[in-house]
Structure formats: C-alpha cells, structure tokens
N, C-alpha and C positions, 0 to 999 in steps of 0.2 A: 192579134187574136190568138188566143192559147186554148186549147180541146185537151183535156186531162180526164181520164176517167180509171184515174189512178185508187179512188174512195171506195168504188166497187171493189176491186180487186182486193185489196186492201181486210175491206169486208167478209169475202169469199174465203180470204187466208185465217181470218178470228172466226167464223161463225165455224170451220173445220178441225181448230185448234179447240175449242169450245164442245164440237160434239165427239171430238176425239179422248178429253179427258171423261166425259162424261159415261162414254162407252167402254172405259176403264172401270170407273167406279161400278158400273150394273156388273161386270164381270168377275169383278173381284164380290161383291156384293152375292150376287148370284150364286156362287159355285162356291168362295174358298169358306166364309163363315156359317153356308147354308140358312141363312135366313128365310128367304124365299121358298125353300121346300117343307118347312113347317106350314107354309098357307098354303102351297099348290102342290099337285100332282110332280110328279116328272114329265110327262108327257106334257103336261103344261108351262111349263117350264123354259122346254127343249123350243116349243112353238115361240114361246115368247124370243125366247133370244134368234132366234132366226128372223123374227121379225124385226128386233134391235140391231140384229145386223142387216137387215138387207137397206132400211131407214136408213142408217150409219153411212153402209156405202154409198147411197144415192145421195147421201147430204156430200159426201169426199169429192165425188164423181160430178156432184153437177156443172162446174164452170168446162170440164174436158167435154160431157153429153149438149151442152146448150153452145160449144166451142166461143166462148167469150175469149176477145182477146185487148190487151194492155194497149191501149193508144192515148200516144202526147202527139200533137200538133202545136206546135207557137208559129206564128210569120211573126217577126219581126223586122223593124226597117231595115236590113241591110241580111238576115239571115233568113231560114224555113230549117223547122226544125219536125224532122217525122222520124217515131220511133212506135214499134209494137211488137208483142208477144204474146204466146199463148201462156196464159196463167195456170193450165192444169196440166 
C-alpha cells in the first residue's frame, strides 16, 4: 500500500511560480511604462495594487496558513516506508 500526496504539493509549488511571474508583469505594467494611469486615477491605482498584493501573498502563503504537509507512506513486504514535510 503506497499514500503519496506528492501531486498536491507539486501543485502548490506551480500555481506560486505562476502567480509570482504574473505579479511581476502588473508591476512592471503598472508603474514602469505607465499604462494603467492614463485610465485610472493614482489613488486607484495605489488601491489596486494593494489589493494584487495582498491576493499574491495569500495565494504564496497558503500551504504554510492551511499547514499542509508532504507525506509518502509505502508498506511493502519486507519494508515501511514514512516520510513528511512541511512544503511552505
């Protein structure tokens, strides 16, 4: 019998790599070519990206806030094998 819940993990590691580049591009977007403040205020702006960041960190932060952790179990005939970690 083998318990793997390796695929989560796995997951948790792309979907941060994924909203990491992504919270690159609004920033560089945002601020350096000024796009964004031909259609909005500053003030608007300023709220938006606090809100892209707080999103951001909660998406980085969740496997450490919901404390998931990395477990392999195998029995096999002659061995047991248990391993686990904290992924964030």
């Amino acid at each position: 019998m083998t318990l793997d819940n390796g695929k989560r993990i796995v997951l948790f590691r792309l979907i941060g790599f994924i909203s990491t580049v992504i919270y690159v591009l609004y920033v560089f977007l945002a601020y350096f070519p000024k796009i964004f403040r031909k259609v909005m205020s500053e003030q608007a702006l300023t709220i938006l990206t606090v809100v892209v960041t707080v999103v951001f960190l909660l998406i980085l932060l969740w496997p450490a806030i919901m404390r998931f952790r990395y477990i392999f179990f195998s029995a096999d005939e002659r061995t047991i094998t248990l391993r686990w970690y904290k992924p964030g």
